[in-house]
N, C-alpha and C positions, 0 to 999 in steps of 0.2 A: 823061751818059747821055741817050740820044734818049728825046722824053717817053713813045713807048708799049715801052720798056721798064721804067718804074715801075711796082712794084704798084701796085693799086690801092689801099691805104692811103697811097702817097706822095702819089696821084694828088687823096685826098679831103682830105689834111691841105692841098695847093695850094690847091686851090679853097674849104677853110674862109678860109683866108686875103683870099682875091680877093674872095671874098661879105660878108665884113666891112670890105674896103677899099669898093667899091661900093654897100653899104648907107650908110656914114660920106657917100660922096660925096652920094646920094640925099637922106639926111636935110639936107645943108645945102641943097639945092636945094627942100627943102618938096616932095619927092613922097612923101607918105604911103604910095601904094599899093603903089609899086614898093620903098620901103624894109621896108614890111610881106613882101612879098611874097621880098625879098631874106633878111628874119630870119629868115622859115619855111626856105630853102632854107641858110640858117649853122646853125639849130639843128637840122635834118636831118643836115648833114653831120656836127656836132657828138657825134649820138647817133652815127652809125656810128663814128665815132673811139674815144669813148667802149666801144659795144661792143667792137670790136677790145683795147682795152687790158685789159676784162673779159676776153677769152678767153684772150689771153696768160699771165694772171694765175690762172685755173682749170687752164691747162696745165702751169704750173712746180709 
């Protein structure tokens, strides 16, 4: 499937992933800010997942 036929929850559970592989690479390189900066944008992505799986669950 070409990427911009994913929803948008394929699209964020991706990039949950990516942002956790790049924050792991960040942290062994001792860049605080940009590791910092990387967890805000996992546990962002995290909540929207999270909602998503709450709505699912309201709807059944």
């Amino acid at each position: 499937m070409a990427p911009d036929q994913r929803s948008k929850i394929e699209k964020v559970r991706y990039l949950h992933g990516l942002l956790r592989e790049m924050k792991d690479i960040a942290d062994s390189e001792r860049m605080e800010f940009l590791s910092h900066l990387l967890e805000m944008a996992y546990v962002e992505s995290g909540d929207i997942l999270r909602a998503d799986n709450q709505m699912k669950v309201v709807r059944t």
